[in-house]
C-alpha positions in Angstrom: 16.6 11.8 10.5 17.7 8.2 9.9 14.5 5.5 9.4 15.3 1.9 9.4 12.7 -0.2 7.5 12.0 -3.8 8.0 9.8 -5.9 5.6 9.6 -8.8 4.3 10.4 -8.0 0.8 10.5 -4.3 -0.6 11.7 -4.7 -4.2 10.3 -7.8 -5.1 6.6 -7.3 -5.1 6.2 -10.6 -3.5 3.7 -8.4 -1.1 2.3 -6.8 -3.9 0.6 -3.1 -2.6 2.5 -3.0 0.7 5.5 -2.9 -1.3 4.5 -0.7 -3.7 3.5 1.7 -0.9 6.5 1.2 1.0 9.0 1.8 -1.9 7.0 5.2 -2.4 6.9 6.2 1.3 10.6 5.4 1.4 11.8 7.6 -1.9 10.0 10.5 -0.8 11.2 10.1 3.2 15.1 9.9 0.8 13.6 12.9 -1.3 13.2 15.1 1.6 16.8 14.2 2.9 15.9 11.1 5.5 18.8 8.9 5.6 16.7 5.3 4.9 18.1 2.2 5.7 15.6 -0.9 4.7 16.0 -4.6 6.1 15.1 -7.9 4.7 15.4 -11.6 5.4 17.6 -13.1 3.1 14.9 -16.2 1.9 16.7 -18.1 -0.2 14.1 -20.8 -0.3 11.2 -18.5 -1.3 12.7 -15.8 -3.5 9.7 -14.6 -4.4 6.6 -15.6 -2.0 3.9 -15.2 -5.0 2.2 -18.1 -6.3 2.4 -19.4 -9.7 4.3 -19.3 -13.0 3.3 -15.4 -13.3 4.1 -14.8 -9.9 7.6 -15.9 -10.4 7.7 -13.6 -13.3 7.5 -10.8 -11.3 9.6 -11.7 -8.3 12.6 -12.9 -12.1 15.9 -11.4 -11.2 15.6 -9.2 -14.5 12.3 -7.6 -12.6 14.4 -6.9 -9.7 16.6 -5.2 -11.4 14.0 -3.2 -13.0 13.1 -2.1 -9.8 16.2 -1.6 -8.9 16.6 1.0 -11.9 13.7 2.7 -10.7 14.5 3.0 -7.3 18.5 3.1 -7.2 18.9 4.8 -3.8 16.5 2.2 -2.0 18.9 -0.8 -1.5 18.0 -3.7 1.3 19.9 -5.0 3.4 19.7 -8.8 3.3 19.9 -10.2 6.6 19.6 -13.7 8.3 16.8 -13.8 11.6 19.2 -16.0 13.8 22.3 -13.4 13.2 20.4 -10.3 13.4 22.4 -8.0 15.5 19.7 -5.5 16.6 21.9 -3.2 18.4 24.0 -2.4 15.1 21.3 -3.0 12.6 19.7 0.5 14.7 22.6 2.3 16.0 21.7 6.0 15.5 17.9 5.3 14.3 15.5 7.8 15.0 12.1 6.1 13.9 11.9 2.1 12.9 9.1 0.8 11.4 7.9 -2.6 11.1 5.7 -4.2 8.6 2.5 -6.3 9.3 3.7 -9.2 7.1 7.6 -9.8 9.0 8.2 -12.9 10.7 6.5 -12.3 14.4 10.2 -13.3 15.9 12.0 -10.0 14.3 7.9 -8.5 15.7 8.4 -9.3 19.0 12.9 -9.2 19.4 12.1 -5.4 18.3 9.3 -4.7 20.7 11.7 -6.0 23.5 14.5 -4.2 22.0 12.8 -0.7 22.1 11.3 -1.6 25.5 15.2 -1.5 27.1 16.9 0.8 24.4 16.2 5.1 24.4 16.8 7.2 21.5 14.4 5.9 18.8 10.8 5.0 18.4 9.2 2.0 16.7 6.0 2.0 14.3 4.1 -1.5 13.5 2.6 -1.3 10.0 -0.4 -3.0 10.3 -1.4 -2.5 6.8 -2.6 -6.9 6.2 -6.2 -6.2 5.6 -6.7 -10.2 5.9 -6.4 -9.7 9.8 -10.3 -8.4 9.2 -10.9 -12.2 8.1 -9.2 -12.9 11.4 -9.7 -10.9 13.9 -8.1 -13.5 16.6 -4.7 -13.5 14.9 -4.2 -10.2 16.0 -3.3 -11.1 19.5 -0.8 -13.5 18.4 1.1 -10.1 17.9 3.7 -9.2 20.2 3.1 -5.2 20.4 4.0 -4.4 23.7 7.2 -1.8 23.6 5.8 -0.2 20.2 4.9 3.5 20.6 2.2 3.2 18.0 0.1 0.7 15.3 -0.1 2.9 11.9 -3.0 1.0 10.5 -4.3 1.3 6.7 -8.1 1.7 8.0 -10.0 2.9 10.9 -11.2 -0.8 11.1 -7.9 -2.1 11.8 -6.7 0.4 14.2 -10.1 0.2 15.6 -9.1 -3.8 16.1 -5.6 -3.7 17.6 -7.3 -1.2 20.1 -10.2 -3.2 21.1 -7.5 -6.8 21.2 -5.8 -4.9 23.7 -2.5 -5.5 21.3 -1.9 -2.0 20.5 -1.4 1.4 22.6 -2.0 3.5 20.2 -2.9 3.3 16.8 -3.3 5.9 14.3 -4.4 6.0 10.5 -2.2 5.4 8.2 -3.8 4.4 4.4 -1.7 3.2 1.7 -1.5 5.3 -1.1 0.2 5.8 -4.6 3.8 6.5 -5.5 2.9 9.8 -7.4 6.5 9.6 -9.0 6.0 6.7 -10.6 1.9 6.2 -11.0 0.9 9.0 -13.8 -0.3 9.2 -17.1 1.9 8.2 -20.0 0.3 9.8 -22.7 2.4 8.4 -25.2 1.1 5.2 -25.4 -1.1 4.2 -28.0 -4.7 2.3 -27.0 -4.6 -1.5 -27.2 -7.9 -3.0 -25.2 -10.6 -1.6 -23.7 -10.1 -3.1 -20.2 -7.2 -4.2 -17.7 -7.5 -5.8 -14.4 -4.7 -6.5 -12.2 -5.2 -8.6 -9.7 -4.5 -12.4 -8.1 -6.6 -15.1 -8.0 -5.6 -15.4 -4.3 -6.6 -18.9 -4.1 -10.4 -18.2 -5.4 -11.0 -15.4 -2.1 -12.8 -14.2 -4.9 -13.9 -16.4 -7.7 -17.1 -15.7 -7.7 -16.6 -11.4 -7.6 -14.2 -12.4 -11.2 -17.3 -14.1 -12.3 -19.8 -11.4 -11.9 -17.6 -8.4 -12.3 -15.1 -9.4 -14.9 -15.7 -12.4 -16.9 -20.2 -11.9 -17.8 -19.5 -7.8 -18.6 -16.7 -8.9 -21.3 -18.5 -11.8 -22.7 -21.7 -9.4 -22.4 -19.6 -6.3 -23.8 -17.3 -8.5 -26.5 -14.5 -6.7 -25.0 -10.8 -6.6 -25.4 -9.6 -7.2 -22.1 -6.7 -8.4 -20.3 -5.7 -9.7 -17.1 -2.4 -9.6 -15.4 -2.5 -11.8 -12.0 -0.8 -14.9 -10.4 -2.2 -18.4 -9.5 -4.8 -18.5 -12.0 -6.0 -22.4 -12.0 -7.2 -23.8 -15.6 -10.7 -23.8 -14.6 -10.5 -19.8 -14.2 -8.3 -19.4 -17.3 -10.5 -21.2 -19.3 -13.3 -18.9 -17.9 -11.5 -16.1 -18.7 -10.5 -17.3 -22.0 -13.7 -18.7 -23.2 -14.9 -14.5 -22.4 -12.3 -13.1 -24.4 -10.1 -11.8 -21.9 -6.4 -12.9 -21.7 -4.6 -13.7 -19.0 -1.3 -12.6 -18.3 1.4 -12.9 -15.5 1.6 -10.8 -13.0 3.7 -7.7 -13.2 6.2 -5.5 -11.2 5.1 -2.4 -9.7 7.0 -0.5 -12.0 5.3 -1.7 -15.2 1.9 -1.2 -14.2 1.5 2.6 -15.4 2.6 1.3 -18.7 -0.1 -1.5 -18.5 -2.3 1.1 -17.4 -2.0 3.3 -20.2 -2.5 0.7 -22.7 -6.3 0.4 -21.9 -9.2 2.8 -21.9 -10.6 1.6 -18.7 -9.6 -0.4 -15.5 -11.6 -2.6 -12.7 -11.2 -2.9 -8.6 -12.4 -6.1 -7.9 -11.8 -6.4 -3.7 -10.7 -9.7 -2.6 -13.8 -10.4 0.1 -11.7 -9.8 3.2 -11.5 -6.1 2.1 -15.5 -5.8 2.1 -16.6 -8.2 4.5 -16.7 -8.4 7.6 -15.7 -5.0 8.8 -15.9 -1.8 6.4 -12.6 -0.5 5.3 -10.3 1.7 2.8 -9.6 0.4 -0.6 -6.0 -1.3 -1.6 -3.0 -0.1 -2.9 -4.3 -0.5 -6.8 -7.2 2.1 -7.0 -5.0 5.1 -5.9 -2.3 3.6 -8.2 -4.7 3.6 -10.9 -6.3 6.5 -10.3 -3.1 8.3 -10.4 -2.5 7.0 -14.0 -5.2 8.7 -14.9 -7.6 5.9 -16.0 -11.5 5.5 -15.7 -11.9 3.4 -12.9 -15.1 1.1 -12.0 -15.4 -0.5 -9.0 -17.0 -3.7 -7.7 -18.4 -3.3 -4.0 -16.5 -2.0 -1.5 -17.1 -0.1 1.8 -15.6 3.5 2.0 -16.4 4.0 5.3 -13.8 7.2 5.9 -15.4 8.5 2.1 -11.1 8.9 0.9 -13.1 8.6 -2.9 -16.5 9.8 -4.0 -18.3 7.3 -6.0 -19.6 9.0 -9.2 -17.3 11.6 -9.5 -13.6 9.8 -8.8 -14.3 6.8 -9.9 -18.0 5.0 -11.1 -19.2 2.1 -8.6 -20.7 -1.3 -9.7 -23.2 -2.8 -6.8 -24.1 -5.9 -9.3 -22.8 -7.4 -12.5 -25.8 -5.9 -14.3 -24.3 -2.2 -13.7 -20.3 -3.1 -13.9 -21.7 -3.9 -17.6 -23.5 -0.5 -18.3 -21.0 1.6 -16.3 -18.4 0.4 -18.9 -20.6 0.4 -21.5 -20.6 3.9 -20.9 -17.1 4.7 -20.7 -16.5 3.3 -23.3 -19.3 4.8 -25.6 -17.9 8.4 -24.3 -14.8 9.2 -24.3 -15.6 12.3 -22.9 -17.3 11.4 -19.6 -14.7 8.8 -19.5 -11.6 11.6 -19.6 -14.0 13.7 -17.1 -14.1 10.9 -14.3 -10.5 9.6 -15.1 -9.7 13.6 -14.4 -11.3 14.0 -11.2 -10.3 10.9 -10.0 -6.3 11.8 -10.6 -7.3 15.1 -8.8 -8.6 13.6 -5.6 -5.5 11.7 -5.6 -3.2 14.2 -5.9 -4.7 16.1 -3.5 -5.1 13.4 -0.5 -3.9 10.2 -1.3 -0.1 10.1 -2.1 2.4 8.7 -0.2 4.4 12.5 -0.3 0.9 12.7 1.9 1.3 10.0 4.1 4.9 11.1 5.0 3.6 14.4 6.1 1.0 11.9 8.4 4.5 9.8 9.3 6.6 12.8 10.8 3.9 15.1 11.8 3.3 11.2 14.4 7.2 11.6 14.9 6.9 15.2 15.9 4.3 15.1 18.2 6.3 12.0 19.9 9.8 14.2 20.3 8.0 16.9 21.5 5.3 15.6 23.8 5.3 17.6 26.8 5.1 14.2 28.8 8.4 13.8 27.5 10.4 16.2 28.5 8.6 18.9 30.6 7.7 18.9 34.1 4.5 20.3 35.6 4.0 24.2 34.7 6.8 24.4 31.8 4.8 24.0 29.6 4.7 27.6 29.0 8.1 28.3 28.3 8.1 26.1 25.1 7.4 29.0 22.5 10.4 30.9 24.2 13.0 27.6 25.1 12.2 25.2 22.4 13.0 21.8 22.8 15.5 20.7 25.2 19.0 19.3 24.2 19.1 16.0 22.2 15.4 16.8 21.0 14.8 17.8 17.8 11.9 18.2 15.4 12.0 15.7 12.2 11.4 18.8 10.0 9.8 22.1 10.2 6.6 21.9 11.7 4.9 24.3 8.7 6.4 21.7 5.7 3.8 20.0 2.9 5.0 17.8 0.0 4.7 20.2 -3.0 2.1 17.3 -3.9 -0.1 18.0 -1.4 
């Protein structure tokens, strides 16, 4: 099956998790024998979207071609919006799938494309949890010939539905690159904690406050933090609590980063809690996956994809963020036990081998609809017939990822 990909930047990490997530969906679509093609605006003016010195770092053209390393079969195709040439750009595509954060022009020219044009169907990734924050901007979106909205929470889909934007929308969470999110045993100890995450432009100061910076000063711990757009009020913060602050980092160095510390922090930027209940981000399943004690600041996991306690330990105030980590730390047993079942649940559910099997089982069902291509009272000869010519499935119908 050939998959065309559009984004707005899939090496680059200048969209951080729906990057990550989409560079993992699209190795294991090319592990499985998908021919994947990936678009993306060339943006000469913005080469790397993220915001201060540290976010630069990560978008460098030496991180790029780290990524590149990792990832040598998933190679974008740089294009311009006003030369686009839809027609060749998806000759012979079977799926196409759009993320959430693409200019809304390429949105709506390939809704109008697939609305005159047979022979493929087209996915919107509405994985941008800040639409939550602003519920309204989703019917700016242009949705109209998409077969389907592949949302990263039930509160999304639940909101492209109720706008009217969407037809259908189905589940779709991000998830972790198993490949390339795992323990490195190897590598020696250096801090007690790492946090990774952006300042995004103070969404949540005061979460950083309570959850990061009073536990370290409280703690005395060796800490580190690797984020963009930091201002020198919060550095100072930071500093003046022991932890340093680093730049930000590319997907691909994060396990290493990972490794280096004994335990790790989710501290959810307050569109992700508030005001509609949703699935984490990108980072804890990443995190998770390396194997790592994880404590969490609030969050609402409404479709319960962790369990609290036993994946990963969760922090409803300052007050217990401090004595969960004080814990971990004092034990390294209990730590390796939650950091254990964590990876487990993971590997179990939340991969993105999994989320391809979600991805073509949604393809499948679309080839082989009987509203397709059956007319009343065939339906019965399906077992015997099978498809009819020029439908096919995606895969077998009885495949798993050997993850799963």
């Amino acid at each position: 099956m050939r998959i065309a990909l559009f984004c707005r930047s899939l090496l680059s990490d200048r969209d951080a998790g729906s990057a990550r997530f989409l560079r993992g969906v699209a190795a294991e679509l090319d592990a499985r024998g998908h021919d994947v093609l990936a678009f993306e605006p060339f943006d000469p003016l913005e080469p790397c979207g993220a915001s201060g010195a540290g976010g630069r770092a990560a978008c460098a053209p030496a991180a790029l071609l780290d990524a590149a390393a990792v990832y040598p079969r998933l190679l974008p195709r740089r294009y311009a919006l006003s030369t686009l040439d839809l027609d060749a750009a998806l000759e012979g595509v079977d799926v196409a799938l759009v993320d959430a954060r693409s200019d809304p022009e390429l949105v709506r020219r390939l809704g109008e494309h697939r609305a005159r044009t047979e022979g493929y169907h087209l996915f919107f990734h509405g994985a941008h949890r800040r639409l939550l924050a602003d519920p309204a901007s989703i019917v700016r979106r242009d949705l109209a010939g998409y077969d389907c909205v592949l949302g990263a929470g039930q509160s999304l889909c639940e909101l492209y539905l109720s706008r009217g934007v969407a037809r259908r929308a189905v589940v779709w969470h991000e998830a972790a690159d198993a490949r390339l999110f795992r323990p490195l045993p190897g590598v020696e100890k250096e801090r007690d904690l790492v946090w990774i995450g952006d300042w995004e432009d103070g969404a949540r100061a005061e979460e950083v406050r309570e959850f990061l910076i009073e536990p370290a000063r409280a703690l005395g711990l060796r800490a580190r933090v690797h984020g963009a757009g930091y201002p020198e009020r919060a550095r100072a913060a930071l500093a003046d609590a022991g932890v340093e602050v680093a730049g930000s980092l590319p997907g691909h160095l994060v396990p290493d980063a990972l490794a280096r510390a004994r335990v790790t922090a989710h501290i959810p930027r307050r569109p992700g809690s508030a005001p509609l209940p949703g699935a984490p981000a990108t980072r804890p399943f990443e995190a998770l996956a390396c194997g790592i004690p994880l404590v969490s600041a609030p969050w609402a996991d409404a479709e319960r994809l962790l369990s609290p306690g036993r994946d990963y330990l969760a922090a409803r105030t300052g007050a217990e963020m401090t004595e969960h980590l004080r814990a971990l730390l004092a034990d390294p047993g209990f730590a390796r036990g939650v950091a254990e079942h964590g990876r487990r649940t993971v590997l179990a559910r939340h991969t993105c081998a999994h989320r391809v099997d979600t991805l073509l089982d949604l393809v499948d069902e679309l080839l082989l609809s009987p509203s397709l291509w059956f007319t009343e009272g065939e339906e019965d000869d399906l077992e015997r017939s099978g498809p009819p010519s020029g439908v096919r499935r995606c895969r077998p119908a009885h495949h798993r990822s050997p993850l799963a």
